[in-house]
C-alpha positions in Angstrom: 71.1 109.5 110.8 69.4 112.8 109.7 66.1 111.5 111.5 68.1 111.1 114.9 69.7 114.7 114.0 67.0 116.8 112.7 63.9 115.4 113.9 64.3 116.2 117.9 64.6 120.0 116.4 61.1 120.4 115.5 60.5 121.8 118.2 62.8 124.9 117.6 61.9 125.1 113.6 58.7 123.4 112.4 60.3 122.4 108.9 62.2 119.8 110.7 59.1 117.8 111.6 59.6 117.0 107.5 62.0 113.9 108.8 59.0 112.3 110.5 57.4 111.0 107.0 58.8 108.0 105.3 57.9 109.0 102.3 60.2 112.7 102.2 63.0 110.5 103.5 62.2 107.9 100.8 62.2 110.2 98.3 65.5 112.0 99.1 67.8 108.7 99.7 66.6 107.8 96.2 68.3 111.4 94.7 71.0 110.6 97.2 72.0 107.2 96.2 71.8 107.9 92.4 73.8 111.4 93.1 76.6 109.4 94.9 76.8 106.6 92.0 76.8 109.8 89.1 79.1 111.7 90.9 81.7 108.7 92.4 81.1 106.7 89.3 84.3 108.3 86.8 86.7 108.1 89.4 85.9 104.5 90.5 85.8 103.2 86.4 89.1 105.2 86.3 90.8 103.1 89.3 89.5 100.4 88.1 91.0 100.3 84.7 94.1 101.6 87.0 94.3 98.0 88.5 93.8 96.0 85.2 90.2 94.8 86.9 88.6 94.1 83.5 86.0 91.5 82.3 87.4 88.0 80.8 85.2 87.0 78.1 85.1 83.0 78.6 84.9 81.0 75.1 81.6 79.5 74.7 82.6 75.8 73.5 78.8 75.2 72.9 78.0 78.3 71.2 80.8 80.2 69.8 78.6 82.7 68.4 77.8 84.1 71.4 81.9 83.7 72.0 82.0 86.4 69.5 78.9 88.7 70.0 80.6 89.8 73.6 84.5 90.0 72.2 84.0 94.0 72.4 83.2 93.8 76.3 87.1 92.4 76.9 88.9 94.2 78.9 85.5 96.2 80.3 85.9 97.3 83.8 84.6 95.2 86.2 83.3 95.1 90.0 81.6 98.4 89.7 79.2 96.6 92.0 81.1 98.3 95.0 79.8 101.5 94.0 76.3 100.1 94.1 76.9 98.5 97.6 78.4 101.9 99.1 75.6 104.0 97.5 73.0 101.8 99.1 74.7 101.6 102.2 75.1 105.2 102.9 72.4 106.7 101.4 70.3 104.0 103.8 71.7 105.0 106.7 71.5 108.8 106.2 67.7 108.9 105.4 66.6 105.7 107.1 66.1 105.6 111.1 69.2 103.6 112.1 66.9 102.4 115.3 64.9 100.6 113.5 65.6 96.3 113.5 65.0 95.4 109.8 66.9 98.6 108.7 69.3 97.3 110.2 69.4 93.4 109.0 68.6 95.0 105.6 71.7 96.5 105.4 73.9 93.7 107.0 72.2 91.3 104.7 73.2 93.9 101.7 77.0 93.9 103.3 77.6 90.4 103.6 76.0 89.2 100.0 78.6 92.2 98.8 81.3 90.3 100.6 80.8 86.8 98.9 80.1 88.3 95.9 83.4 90.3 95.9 85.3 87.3 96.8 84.2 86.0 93.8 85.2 88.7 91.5 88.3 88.9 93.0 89.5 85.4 92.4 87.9 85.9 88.7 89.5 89.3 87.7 92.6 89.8 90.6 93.9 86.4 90.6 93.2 85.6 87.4 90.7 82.2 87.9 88.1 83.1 85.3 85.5 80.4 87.2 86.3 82.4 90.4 85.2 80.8 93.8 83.3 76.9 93.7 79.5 77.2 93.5 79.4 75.6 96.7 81.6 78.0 98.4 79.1 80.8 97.1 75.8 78.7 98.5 77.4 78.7 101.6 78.0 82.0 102.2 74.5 82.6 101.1 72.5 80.3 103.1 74.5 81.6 106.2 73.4 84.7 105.1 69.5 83.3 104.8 69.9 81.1 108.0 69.8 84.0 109.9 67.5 86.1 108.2 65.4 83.1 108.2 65.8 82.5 112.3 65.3 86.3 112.4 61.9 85.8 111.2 60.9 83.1 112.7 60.6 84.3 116.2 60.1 87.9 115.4 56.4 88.1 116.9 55.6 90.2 114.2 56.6 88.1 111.4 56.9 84.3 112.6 56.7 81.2 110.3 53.6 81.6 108.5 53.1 82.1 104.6 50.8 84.8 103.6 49.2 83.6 99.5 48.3 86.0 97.6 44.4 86.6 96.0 43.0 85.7 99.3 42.1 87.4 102.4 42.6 84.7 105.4 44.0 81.8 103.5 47.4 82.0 105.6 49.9 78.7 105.6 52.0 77.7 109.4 55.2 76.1 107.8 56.7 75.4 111.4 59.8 74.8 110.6 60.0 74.4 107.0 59.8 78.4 106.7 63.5 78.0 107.2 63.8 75.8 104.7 61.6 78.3 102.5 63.5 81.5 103.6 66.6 80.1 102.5 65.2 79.0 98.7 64.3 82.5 98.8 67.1 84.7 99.4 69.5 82.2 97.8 67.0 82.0 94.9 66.9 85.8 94.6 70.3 86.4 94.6 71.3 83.6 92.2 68.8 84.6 89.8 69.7 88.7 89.7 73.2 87.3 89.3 71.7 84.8 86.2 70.0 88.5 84.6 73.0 89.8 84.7 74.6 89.3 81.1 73.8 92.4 79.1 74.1 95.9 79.9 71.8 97.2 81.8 69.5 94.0 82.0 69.7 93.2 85.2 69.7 97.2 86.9 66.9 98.1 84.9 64.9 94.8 86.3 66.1 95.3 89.6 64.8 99.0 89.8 61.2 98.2 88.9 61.4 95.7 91.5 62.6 97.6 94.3 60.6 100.3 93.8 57.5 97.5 93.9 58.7 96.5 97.2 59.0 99.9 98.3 55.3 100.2 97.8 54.5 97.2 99.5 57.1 98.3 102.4 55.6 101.3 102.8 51.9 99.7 103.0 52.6 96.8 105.2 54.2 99.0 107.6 51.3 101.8 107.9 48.1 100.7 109.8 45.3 102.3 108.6 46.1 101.4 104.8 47.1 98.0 105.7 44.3 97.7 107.4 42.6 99.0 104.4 44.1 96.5 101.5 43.6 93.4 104.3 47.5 93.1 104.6 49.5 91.8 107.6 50.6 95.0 109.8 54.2 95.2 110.7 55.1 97.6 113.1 58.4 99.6 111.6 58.7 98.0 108.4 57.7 101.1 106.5 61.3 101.9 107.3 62.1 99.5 104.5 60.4 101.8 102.0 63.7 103.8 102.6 66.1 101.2 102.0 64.7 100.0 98.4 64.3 103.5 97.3 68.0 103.5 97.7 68.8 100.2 95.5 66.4 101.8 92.9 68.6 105.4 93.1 71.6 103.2 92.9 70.2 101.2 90.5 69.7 104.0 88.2 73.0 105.5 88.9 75.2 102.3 87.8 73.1 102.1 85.1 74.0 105.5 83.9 77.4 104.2 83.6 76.6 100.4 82.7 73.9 101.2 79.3 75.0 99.4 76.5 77.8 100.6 75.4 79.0 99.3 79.4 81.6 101.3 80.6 81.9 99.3 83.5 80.2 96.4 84.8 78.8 95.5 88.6 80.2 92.1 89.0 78.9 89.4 91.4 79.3 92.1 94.5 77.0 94.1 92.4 74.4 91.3 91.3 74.4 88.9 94.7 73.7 92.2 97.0 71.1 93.5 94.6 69.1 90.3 94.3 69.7 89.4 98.0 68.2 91.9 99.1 65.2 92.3 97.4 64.8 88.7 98.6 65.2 89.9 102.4 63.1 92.5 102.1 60.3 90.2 100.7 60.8 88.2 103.7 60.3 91.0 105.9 57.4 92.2 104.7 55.8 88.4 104.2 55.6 89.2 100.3 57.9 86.7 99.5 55.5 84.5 97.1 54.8 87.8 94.8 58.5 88.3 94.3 57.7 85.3 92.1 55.5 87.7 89.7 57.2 91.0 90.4 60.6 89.1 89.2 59.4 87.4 87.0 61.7 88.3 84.6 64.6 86.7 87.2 62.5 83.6 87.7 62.4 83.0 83.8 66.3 83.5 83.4 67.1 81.1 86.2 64.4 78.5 84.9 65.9 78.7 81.8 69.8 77.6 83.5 67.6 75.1 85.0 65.6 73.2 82.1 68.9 73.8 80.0 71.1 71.8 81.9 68.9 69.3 82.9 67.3 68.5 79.8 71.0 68.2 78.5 71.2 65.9 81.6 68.6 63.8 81.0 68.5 63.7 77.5 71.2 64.6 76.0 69.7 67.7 74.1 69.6 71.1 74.7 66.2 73.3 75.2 67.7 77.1 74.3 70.3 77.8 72.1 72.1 79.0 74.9 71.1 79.8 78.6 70.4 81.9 80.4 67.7 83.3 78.7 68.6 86.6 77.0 71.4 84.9 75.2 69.0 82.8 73.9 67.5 85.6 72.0 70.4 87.3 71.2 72.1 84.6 69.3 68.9 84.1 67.4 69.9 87.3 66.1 67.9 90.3 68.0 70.4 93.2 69.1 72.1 93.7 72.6 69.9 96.6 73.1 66.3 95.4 71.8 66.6 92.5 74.0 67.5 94.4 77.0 64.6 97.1 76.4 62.1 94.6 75.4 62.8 92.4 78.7 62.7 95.9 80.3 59.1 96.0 79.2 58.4 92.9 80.2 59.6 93.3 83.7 57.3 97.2 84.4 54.0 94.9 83.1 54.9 92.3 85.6 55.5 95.0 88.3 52.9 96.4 87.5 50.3 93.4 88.1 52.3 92.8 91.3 51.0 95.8 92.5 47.4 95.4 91.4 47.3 92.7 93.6 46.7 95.0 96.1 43.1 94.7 95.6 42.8 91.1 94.1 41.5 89.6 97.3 
């Protein structure tokens, strides 16, 4: 919105010719996305403990250890997610050009992940159904969700159904249509897996803001010709635009997470998690990096792999791999503290970012 406002005025004031460059707008929705979570963030913890919206702690039958590490999160108030979602949201369409087509789906993508996700809290917390909606009720409304996305891409001109890999130059894969197929996986995957991370405080922001601000990179790169052309990336005309819109996750990222560090005082919820991790997958569609969200979230990958091999190695063989899945309660009920793991995964996630990145040149 300010672009469409301030920009046409450059001609009366030259400082207003500032709203031409990505990276000034960028830059400011981050500061405005964390500013609105910091400053919105009391009230909304207070009207949430208002309406008795707190976190059920589920007994662990297979692991009551664990049962008993998270007793002190009862009662912790939950679906703080919808600040995230409304930070975002507006921030994106303040700084970002609202003419711009994957601005756009980015944020409708972001809005409708919120909206199954927030079903599902409220069926948890609200009416009291600690399981809250089926799991296939929640892939459905996600692979809607990725349907379109996916058709989106397909016969955008710009993005279509090939499959960029990464460490080569030309090496580029037509998956006719299969790329549906492989959209889907991705978005769904992404968003299930953020929502998997999501089990300590802080885990899953902290992961989440390294990754978005990867992406904004890449954003930014893919949609600017001369360093695209450059690194030997696929141009796509307006996508810098995105650079904006995962700025503002990361300043919302950081802004929940200034509310959610261990000790939590409030927690996102699935409205928070789904969005966050949808989105990311969207934008990596976008911008045809979908097969390096693999390494850049790495540390989502490993938590849903770990779900995976648990329950069916338990399947198959009747024993379990972890001590408990997803992964960081693994660790934490072999005895390393809340925090450590959190930090240590935190670590973990900046290396992998940052080998994303320097994949920039490996070609």
């Amino acid at each position: 919105m300010f672009y469409e406002l301030f920009y046409p005025l450059r001609e009366l004031f030259f400082g207003f010719n500032v709203f031409k460059y990505i990276t000034f707008r960028a830059a400011l929705g981050a500061v405005s996305s964390f500013l609105i979570c910091i400053w919105l963030g009391p009230g909304v913890i207070r009207k949430l403990k208002k309406l008795g919206i707190g976190q059920n702690i589920i007994e662990q039958k297979t692991c009551p250890q664990l049962h008993s590490l998270h007793q002190e999160k009862k009662g912790t108030p939950a679906m703080g997610g919808l600040l995230i979602l409304f930070s975002i949201i507006s921030s994106t369409l303040l700084w970002a050009r609202l003419d711009n087509r994957y601005i756009l789906l980015a944020v409708f993508a972001t809005f409708w992940l919120g909206i199954v996700g927030f079903i599902d809290d409220y069926m948890k917390f609200v009416s009291r159904r600690s399981k809250g909606i089926t799991v296939a009720m929640k892939l459905i409304g996600q692979s809607i969700l990725a349907v379109v996305i996916a058709l989106f891409a397909f016969y955008d001109p710009q993005i279509g159904p090939n499959l960029e890999l990464p460490f080569f130059k030309n090496l580029i894969i037509n998956l006719g249509w299969f790329y549906i197929i492989f959209v889907v996986l991705v978005i769904v995957g992404s968003s299930n897996a953020v929502n998997l991370t999501d089990g300590l405080d802080g885990l899953a922001l902290g992961c989440i803001t390294l990754v978005a601000l990867a992406y904004s990179i890449f954003s930014y790169i893919t949609g600017h010709s001369q360093f695209s052309s450059y690194l030997q990336i696929n141009y796509i005309a307006g996508s810098g635009e995105l650079t904006v819109f995962c700025a503002c996750i990361a300043g919302a990222a950081l802004g929940f997470l200034w509310f959610n560090a261990h000790p939590a005082e409030v927690f996102m919820g699935d409205v928070g998690s789904l969005a966050l991790g949808g989105a990311i997958g969207v934008v990596a569609v976008l911008i045809k990096k979908e097969l390096l969200l693999l390494l850049a979230g790495g540390i989502f990958v490993a938590e849903a792999l770990s779900v995976i091999l648990q329950v069916g190695s338990f399947k198959l063989r009747g024993k379990r791999i972890f001590l408990v899945a997803p992964l960081h309660h693994h660790f934490q009920v072999r005895g390393l503290s809340e925090t450590k793991v959190t930090v240590r995964f935190w670590i973990v996630a900046a290396i992998l970012v940052l080998l994303t990145l320097a994949t920039l040149k490996l070609r």
